[in-house]
VEXDREN-2710 file (C-alpha; in Angstrom, 1 decimal):
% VEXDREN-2710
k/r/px/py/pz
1/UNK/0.0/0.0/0.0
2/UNK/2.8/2.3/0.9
3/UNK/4.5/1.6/-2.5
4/UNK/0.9/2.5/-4.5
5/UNK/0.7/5.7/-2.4
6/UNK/4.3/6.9/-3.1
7/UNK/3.4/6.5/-6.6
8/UNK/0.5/8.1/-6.4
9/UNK/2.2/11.5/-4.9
10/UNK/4.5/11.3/-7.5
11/UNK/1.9/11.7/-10.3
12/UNK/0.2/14.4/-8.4
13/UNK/3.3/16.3/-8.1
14/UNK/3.7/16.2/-11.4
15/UNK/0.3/17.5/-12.4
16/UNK/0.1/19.9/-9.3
17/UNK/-0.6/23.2/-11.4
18/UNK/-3.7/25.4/-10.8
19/UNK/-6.3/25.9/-13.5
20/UNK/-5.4/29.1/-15.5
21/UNK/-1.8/29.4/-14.6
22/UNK/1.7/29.7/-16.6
23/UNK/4.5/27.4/-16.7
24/UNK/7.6/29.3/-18.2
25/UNK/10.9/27.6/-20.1
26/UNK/13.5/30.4/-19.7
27/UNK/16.2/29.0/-22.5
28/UNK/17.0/32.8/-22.8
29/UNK/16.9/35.1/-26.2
30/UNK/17.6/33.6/-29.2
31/UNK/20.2/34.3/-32.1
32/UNK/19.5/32.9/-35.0
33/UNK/20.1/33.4/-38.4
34/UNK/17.2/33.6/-41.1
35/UNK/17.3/31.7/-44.1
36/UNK/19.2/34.0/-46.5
37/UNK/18.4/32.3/-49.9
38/UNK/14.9/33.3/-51.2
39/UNK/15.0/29.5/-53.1
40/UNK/16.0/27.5/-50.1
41/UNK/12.4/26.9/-48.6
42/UNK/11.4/23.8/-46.8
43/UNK/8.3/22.1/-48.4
44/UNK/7.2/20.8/-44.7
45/UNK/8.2/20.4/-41.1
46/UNK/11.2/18.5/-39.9
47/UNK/8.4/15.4/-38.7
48/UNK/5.0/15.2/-40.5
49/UNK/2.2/16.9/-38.6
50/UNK/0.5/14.8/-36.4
51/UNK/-3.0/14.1/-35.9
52/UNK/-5.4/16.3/-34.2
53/UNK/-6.3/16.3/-30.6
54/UNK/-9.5/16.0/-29.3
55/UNK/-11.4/15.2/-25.7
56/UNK/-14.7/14.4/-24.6
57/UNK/-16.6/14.3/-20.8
58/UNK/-17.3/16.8/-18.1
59/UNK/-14.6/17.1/-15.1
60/UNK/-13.3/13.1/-15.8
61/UNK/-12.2/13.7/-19.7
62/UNK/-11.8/11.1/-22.2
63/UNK/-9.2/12.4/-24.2
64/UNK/-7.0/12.2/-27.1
65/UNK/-3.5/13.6/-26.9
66/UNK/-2.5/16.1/-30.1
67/UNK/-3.1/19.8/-30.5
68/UNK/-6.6/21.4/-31.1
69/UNK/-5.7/25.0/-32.5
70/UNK/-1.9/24.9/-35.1
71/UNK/0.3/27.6/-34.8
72/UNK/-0.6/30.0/-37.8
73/UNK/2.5/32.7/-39.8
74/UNK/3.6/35.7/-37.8
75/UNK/4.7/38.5/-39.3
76/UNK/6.0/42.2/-37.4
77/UNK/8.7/44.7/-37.8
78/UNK/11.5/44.2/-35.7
79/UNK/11.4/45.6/-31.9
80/UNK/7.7/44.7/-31.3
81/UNK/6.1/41.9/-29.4
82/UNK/5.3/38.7/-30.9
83/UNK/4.5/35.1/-30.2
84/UNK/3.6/32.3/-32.4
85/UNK/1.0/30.4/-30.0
86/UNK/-1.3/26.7/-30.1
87/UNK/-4.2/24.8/-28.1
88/UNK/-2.8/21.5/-26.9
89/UNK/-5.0/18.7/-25.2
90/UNK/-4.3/18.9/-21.3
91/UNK/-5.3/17.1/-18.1
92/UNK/-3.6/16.6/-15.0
93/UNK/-6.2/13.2/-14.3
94/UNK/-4.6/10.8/-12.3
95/UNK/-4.2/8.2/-14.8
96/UNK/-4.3/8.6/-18.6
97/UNK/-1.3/9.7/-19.3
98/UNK/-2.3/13.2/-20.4
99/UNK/-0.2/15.6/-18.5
100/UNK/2.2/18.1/-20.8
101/UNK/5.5/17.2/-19.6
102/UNK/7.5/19.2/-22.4
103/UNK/7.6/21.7/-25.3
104/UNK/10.1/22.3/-27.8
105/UNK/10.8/24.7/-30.8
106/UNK/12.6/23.9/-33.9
107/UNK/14.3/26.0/-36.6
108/UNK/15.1/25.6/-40.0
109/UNK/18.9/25.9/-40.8
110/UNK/19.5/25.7/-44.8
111/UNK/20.7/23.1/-46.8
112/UNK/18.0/20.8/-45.1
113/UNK/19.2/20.9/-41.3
114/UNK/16.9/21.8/-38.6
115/UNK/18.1/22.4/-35.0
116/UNK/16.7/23.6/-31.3
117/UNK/15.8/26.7/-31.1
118/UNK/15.9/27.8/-27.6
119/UNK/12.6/30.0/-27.8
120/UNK/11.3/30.9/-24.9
121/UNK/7.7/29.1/-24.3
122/UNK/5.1/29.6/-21.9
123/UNK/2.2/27.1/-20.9
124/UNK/-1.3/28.1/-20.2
125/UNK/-2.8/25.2/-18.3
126/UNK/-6.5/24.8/-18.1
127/UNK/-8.4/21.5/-18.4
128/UNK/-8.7/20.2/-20.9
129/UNK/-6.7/22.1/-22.7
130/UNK/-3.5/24.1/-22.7
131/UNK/-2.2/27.3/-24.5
132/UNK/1.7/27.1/-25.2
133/UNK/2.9/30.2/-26.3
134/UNK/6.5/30.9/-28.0
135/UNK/8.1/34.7/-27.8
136/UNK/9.4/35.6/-31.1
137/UNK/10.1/39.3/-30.2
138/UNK/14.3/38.5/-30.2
139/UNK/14.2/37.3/-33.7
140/UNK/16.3/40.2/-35.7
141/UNK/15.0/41.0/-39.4
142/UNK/14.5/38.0/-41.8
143/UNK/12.8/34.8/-42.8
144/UNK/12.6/31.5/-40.1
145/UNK/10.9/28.5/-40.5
146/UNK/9.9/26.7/-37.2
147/UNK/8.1/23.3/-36.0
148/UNK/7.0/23.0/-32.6
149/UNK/5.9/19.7/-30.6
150/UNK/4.1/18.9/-27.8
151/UNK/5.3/15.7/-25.6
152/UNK/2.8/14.4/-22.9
153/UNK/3.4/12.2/-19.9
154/UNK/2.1/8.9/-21.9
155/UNK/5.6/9.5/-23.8
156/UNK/3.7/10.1/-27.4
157/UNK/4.9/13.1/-29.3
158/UNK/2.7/15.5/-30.9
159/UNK/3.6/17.6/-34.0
160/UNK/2.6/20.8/-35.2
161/UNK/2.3/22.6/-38.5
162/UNK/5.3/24.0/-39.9
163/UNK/4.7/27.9/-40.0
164/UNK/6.5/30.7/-41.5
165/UNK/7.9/33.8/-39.7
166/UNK/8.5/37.3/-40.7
167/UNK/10.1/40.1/-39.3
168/UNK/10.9/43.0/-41.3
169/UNK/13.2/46.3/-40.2
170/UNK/11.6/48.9/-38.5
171/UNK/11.1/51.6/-40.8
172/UNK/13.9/54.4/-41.1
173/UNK/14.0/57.1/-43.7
174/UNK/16.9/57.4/-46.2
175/UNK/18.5/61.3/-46.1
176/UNK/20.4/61.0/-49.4
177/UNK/20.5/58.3/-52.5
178/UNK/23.5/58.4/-54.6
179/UNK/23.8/55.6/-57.3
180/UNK/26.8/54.4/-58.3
181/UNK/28.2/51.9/-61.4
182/UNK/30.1/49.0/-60.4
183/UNK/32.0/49.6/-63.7
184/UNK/31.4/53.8/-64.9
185/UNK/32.4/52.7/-68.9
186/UNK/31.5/49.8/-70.4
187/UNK/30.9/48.6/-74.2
188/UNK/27.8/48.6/-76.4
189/UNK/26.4/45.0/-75.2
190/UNK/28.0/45.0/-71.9
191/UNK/26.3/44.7/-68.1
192/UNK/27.2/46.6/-64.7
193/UNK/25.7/46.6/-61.6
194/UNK/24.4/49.9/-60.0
195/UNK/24.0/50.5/-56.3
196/UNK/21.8/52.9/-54.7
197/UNK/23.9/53.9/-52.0
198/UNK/21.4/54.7/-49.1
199/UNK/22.2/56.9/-46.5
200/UNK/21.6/55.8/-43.8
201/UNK/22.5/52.2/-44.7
202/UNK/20.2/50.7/-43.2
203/UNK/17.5/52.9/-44.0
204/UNK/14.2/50.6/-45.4
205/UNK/13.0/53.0/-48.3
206/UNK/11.7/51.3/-50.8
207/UNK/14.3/52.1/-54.0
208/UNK/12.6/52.7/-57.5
209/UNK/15.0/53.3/-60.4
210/UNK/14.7/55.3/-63.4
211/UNK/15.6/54.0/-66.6
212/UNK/17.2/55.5/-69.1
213/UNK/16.2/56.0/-73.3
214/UNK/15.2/52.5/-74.7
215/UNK/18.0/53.1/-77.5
216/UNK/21.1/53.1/-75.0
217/UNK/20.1/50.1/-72.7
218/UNK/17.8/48.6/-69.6
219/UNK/17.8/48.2/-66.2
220/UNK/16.6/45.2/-64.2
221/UNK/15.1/44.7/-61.5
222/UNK/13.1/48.1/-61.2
223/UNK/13.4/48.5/-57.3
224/UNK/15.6/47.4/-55.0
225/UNK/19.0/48.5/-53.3
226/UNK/20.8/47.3/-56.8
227/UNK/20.1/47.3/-60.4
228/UNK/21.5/45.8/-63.7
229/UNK/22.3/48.1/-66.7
230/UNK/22.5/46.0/-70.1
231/UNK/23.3/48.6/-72.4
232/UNK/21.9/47.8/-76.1
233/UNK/23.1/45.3/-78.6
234/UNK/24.7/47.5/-81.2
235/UNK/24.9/44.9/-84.7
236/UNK/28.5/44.5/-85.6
237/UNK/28.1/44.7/-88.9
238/UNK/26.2/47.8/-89.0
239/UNK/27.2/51.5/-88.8
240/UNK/25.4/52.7/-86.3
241/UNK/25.0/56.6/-84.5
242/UNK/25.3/55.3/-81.3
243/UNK/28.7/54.9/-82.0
244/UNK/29.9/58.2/-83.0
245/UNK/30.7/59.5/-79.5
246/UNK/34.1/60.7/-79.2
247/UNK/34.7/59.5/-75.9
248/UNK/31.3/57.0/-75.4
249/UNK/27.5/58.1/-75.0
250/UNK/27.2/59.2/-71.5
251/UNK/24.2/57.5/-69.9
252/UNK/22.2/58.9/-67.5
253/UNK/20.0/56.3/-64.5
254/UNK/18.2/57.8/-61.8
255/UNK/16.9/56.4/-58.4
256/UNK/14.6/57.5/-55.8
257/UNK/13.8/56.5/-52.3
258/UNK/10.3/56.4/-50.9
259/UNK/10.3/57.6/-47.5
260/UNK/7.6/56.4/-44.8
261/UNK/8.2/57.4/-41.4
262/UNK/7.8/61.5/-42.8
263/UNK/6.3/61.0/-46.2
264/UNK/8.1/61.9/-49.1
265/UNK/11.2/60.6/-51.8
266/UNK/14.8/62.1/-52.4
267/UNK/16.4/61.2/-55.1
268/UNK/20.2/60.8/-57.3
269/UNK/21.5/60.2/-60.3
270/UNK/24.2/58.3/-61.5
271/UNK/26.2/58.1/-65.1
272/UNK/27.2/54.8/-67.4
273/UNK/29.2/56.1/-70.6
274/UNK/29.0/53.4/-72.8
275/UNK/31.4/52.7/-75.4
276/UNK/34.9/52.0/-73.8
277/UNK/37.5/54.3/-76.0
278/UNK/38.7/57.8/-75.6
279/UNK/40.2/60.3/-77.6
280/UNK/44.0/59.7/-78.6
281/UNK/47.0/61.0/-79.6
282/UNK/49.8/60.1/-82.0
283/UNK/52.4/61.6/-83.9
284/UNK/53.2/60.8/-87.5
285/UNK/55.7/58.5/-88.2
286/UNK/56.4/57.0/-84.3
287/UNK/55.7/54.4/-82.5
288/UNK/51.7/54.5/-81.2
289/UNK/49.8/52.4/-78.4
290/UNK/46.4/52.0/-76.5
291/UNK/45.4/49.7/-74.0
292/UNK/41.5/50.8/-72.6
293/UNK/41.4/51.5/-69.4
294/UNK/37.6/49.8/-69.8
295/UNK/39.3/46.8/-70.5
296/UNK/41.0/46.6/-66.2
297/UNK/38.4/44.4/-64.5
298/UNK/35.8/43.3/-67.2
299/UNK/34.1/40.3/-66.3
300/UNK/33.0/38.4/-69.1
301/UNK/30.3/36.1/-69.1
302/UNK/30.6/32.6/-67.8
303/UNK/31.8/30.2/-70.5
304/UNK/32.6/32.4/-73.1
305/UNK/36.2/33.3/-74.8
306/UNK/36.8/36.7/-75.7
307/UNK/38.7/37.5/-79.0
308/UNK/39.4/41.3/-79.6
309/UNK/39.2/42.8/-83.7
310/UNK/40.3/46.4/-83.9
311/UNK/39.4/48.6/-87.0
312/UNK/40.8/52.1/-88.2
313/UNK/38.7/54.3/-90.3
314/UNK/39.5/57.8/-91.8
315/UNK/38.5/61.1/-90.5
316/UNK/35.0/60.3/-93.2
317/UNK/34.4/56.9/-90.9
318/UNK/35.5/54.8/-94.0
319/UNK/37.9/51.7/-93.2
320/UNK/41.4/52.2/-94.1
321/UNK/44.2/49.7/-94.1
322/UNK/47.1/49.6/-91.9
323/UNK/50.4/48.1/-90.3
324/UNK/48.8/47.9/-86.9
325/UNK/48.5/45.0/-84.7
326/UNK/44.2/44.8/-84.8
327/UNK/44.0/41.1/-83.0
328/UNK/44.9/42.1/-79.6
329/UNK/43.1/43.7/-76.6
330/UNK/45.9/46.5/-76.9
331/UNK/46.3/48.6/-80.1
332/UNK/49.8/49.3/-81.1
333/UNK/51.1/50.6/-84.6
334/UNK/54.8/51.0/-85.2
335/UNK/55.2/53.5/-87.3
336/UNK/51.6/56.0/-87.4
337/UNK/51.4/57.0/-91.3
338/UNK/49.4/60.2/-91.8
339/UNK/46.3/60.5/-91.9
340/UNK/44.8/60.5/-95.8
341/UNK/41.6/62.5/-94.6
342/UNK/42.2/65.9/-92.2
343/UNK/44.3/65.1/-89.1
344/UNK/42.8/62.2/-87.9
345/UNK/41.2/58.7/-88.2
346/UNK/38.9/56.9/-85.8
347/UNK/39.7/53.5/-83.5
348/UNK/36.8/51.3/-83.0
349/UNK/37.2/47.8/-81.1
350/UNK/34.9/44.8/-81.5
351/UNK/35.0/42.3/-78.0
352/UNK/33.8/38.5/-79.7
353/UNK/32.7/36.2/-77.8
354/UNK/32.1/32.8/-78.1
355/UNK/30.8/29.2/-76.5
356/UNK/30.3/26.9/-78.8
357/UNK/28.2/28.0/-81.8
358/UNK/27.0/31.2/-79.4
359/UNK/28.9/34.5/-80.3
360/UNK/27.8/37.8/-78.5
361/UNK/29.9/41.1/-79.8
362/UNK/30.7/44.0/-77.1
363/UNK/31.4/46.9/-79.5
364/UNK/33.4/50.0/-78.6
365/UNK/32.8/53.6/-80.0
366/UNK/34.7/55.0/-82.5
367/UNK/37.3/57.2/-81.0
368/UNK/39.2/59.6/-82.7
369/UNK/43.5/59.1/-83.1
370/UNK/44.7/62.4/-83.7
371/UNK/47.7/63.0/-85.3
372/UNK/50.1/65.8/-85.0
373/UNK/52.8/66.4/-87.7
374/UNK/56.0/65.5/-85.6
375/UNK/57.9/68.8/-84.7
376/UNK/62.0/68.8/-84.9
377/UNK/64.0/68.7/-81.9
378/UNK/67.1/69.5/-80.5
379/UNK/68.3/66.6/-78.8
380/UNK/72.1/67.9/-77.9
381/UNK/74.2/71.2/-77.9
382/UNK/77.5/71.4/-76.2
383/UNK/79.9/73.3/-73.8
384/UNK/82.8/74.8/-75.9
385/UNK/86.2/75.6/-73.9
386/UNK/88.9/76.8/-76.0
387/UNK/92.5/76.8/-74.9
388/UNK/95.8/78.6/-76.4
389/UNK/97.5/75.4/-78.9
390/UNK/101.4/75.3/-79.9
391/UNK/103.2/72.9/-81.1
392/UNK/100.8/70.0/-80.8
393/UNK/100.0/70.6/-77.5
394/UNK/97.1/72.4/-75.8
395/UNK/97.7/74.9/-72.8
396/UNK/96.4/77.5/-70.9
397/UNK/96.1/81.4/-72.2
398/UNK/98.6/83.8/-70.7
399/UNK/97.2/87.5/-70.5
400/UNK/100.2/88.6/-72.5
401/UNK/98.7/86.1/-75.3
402/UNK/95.9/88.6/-75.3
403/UNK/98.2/91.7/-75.8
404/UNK/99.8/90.8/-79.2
405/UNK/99.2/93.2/-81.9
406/UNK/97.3/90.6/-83.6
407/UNK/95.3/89.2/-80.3
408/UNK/95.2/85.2/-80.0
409/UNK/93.4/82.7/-81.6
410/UNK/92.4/79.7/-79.2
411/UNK/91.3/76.5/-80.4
412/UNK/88.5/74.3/-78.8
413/UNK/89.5/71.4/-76.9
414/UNK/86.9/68.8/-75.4
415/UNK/87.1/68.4/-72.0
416/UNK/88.5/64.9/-70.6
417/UNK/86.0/64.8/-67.5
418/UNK/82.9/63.3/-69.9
419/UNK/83.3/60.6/-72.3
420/UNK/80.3/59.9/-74.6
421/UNK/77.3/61.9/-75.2
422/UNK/75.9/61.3/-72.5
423/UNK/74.8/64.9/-71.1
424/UNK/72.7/66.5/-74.2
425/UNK/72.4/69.9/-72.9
426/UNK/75.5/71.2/-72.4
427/UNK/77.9/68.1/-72.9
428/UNK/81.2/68.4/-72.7
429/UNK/82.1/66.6/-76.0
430/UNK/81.3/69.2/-78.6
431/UNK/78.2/66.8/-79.3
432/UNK/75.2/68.5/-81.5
433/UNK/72.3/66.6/-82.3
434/UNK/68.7/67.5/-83.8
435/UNK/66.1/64.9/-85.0
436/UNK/63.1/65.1/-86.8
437/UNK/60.8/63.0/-89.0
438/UNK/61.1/64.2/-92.8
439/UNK/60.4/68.1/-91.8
440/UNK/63.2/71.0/-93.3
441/UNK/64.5/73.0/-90.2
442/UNK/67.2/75.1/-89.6
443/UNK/69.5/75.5/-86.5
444/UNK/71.0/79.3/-85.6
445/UNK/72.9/80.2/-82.9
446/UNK/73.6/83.7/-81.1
447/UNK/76.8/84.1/-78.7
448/UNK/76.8/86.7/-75.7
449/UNK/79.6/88.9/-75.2
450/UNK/82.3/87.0/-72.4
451/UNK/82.5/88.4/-68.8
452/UNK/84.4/87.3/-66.3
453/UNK/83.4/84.5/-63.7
454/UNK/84.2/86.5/-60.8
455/UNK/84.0/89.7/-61.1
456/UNK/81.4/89.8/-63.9
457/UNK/83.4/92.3/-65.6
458/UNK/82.8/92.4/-69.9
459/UNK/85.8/91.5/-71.8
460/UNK/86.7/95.1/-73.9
461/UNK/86.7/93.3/-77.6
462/UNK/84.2/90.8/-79.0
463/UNK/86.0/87.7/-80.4
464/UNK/84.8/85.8/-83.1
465/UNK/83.9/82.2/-82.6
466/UNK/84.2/79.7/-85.1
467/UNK/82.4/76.5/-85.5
468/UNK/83.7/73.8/-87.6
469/UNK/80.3/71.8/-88.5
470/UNK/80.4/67.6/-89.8
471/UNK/78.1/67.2/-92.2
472/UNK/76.7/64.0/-93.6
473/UNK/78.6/63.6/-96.4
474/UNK/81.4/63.3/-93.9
475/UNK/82.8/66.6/-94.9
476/UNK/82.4/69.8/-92.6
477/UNK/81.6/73.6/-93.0
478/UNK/83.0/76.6/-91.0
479/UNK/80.4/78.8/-89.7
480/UNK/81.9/82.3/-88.4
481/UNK/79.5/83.5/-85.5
482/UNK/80.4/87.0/-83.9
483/UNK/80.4/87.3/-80.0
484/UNK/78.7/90.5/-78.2
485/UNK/75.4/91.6/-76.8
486/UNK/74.2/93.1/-79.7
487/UNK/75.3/90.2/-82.4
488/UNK/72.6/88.7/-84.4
489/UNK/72.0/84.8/-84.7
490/UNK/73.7/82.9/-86.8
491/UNK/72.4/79.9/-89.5
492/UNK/74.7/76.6/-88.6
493/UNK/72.3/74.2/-90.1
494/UNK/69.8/74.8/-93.0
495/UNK/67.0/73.5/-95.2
496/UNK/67.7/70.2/-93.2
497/UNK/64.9/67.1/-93.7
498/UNK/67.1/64.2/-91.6
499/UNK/68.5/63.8/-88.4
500/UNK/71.6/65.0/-87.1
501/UNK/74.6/64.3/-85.0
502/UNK/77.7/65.4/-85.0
503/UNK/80.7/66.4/-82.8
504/UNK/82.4/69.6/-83.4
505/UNK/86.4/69.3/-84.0
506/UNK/89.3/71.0/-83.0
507/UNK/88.8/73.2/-86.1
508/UNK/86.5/75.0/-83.8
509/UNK/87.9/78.2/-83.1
510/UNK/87.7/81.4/-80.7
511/UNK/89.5/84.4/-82.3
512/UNK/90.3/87.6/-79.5
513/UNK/91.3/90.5/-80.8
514/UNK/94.0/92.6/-78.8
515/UNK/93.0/93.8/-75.9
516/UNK/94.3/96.0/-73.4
517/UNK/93.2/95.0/-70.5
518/UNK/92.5/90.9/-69.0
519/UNK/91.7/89.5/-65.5
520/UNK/92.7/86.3/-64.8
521/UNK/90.2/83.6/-64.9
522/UNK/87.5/82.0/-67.1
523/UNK/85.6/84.5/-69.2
524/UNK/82.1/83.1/-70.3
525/UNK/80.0/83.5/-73.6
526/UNK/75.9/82.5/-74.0
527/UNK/75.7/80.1/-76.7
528/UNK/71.5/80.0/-77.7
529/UNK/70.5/77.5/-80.0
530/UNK/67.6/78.0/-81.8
531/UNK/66.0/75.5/-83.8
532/UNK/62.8/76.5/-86.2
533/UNK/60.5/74.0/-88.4
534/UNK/59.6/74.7/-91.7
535/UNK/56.6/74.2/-93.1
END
């Protein structure tokens, strides 16, 4: 008898709860993640729903474990109350087995995994029935899926509906929209993502975006925090106006933001040029090369090769041949011939691609190469020092050298500290250069009268320098060019239509006249070279 009775307490302690009061599961908040793929939806619960409950009788109950009311979809912004709540059978009758001993919440993970929860439930006892109640209010913004079950003291399991829940962000205004193009150039054919760029980020206006003209291109989708631009399919074997933008077809694609909490929109604008070339230079008769900078981090599609076919067309947009290299995603020509139409032609690049018998062409604009007649220039002059020369030997002027009747005459002599020509402006070699590329120019020079180093004083006479020029033909000419501050420039060079190098030899020659008075020290003359183009 003692044995029945200790039994018997045990099964009232277990059902020992007053009609109408809660029993709470404190598993604390939870953090979960939603679901993030919009395609990864479970078709049902993690266990098939079970079978209704039901009872029957007044104070003794006949009664069928299983839940009487499902849980049904809860949706709410994030920060308010919610609960997802069902009826269950209940009675705490001695024997029967009846009694709700436990709850428990699952939650959908991805990929087909469910695991616990760890929402926290309350229990609602009132015979027959029970309300179990889960709090939802800690879930943060996104899609859940969840499966609740019932277990009673019999040890039978009961399952509910699988239901969906909700919760969206509270609603915040944006204060600024400013679009922007993953990629700000692309080709005719060619995709980039835009972004609206909210501010704040988190802000939940609703984005709506503005497309732009039919002819240059669509967007898709037509709301949301990011777009797609597909700019139109421009036939490649069709001239076409779209393409005659110097630097690409600036495309304009506007957004604007709903606001709720204080009703109203703002709104931005963004630009896609479309084409992928910009004007360039050349100059007739060097070397020429362009790479697109809307080539650096294309993305083409999935699958597909790209080949690259470049075309050159005269300043009339009609297709001229040339020595360039057209097969490659850079442009290069060795030697730029000039242009039989005005002063320019235009590039245009085709982008093939292919997969299999599927080709899809990215075309570029046509972008003008303009190209400048090449001007002459003077590449090297040089540093002349003269000293006195006797007897095969170079030396230093004395200042009665400079009192003769019939003043001195010093010759030049290249100085020993350079070898080469490698200092062009001012070398130390008696190096003169000057190239062009088939132009006639002419090279002058005018000399300064000399002063002094140190004290700057002018030197009383004007000497005469003489320049002993190579020429080509391996032969030289002597040029006489008179010194002083008021001498005009000389013609070393004329009517000249090739390069030219040479070194000036000791021929080269500083004639003094007598003077009467001489510091010693250097004394300095200005050479200025002056080198003009003819037409």
């Amino acid at each position: 008898m003692k044995k029945f009775l200790l039994k018997l307490l045990v099964v009232l302690s277990l059902g020992m709860v007053a009609s109408g009061s809660l029993l709470t599961n404190t598993a604390g908040p939870l953090a979960l993640q939603p679901v993030m793929a919009a395609t990864d939806v479970p078709s049902q619960g993690e266990h098939p729903k079970s079978a209704a409950g039901w009872y029957f009788g007044l104070g003794i109950y006949l009664i069928s474990n299983g839940l009487m009311k499902q849980p049904t979809n809860v949706n709410f912004v994030k920060g308010a109350t919610a609960s997802a709540s069902m009826v269950s059978t209940f009675s705490d009758q001695l024997f029967g087995g009846y009694n709700i001993t436990s709850v428990n919440a699952r939650v959908y993970q991805g990929n087909g995994q469910w695991a616990n929860a760890g929402l926290t439930s309350s229990i609602a006892k009132s015979k027959p029935t029970a309300t179990i109640a889960y709090n939802l209010s800690n879930l943060d913004v996104g899609t859940y899926y969840f499966q609740f079950s019932v277990t009673y003291s019999s040890g039978t399991t009961s399952y509910s509906d699988m239901i969906t829940v909700n919760v969206a962000a509270a609603p915040k205004d944006a204060e600024s929209i400013r679009p922007a193009p993953k990629r700000s150039t692309i080709f005719w054919g060619e995709s980039t993502a835009v972004d609206a760029n909210l501010l704040p980020p988190d802000s939940t206006s609703v984005v709506t975006w503005t497309p732009p003209a039919a002819t240059t291109g669509s967007l898709s989708p037509m709301t949301g925090l990011t777009t797609n631009f597909t700019s139109a399919q421009i036939d490649a074997n069709v001239a076409d106006a779209r393409l005659n933008y110097d630097n690409g077809l600036p495309v304009t694609i506007g957004a604007n933001a709903t606001n709720t909490v204080v009703p109203g929109t703002v709104g931005g604008t963004t630009q896609v040029t479309v084409g992928g070339l910009v004007r360039q230079d050349a100059i007739a008769g060097r070397s020429f090369s362009y790479s697109p900078a809307a080539l650096n981090d294309i993305i083409f599609p999935e699958g597909m090769t790209p080949s690259y076919q470049w075309t050159v067309y005269n300043a009339n947009r009609q297709r001229v041949l040339t020595s360039a290299v057209l097969n490659n995603p850079s442009f290069s020509w060795a030697n730029v011939a000039k242009p039989p139409v005005a002063d320019r032609y235009y590039l245009q690049l085709n982008i093939i691609l292919k997969s299999g018998s599927n080709t899809v062409t990215w075309r570029s604009n046509l972008a003008p190469l303009v190209v400048m007649t090449p001007a002459s220039r003077l590449i090297a002059v040089p540093n002349l020092r003269f000293l006195a020369y006797a007897n095969g030997a170079f030396r230093t002027p004395l200042i009665g050298d400079f009192y003769q009747a019939g003043g001195v005459t010093l010759r030049y002599s290249a100085s020993a500290a350079q070898v080469g020509n490698g200092t062009y402006d001012g070398n130390n070699t008696g190096f003169l250069a000057v190239q062009t590329v088939g132009q006639n120019w002419n090279l002058s020079v005018q000399a300064s009268g000399f002063t002094h180093q140190l004290s700057g004083l002018s030197l009383p006479t004007n000497p005469t320098l003489t320049l002993a020029v190579p020429l080509a033909n391996g032969g030289s000419q002597v040029v006489s060019v008179p010194t002083g501050d008021a001498a005009a420039p000389v013609t070393v060079l004329a009517n000249q239509t090739t390069n030219y190098s040479g070194n000036l030899n000791s021929a080269t020659t500083l004639q003094v006249p007598q003077t009467s008075f001489m510091l010693t020290g250097n004394y300095q003359s200005n050479l200025t070279w002056t080198l003009t183009q003819a037409p």
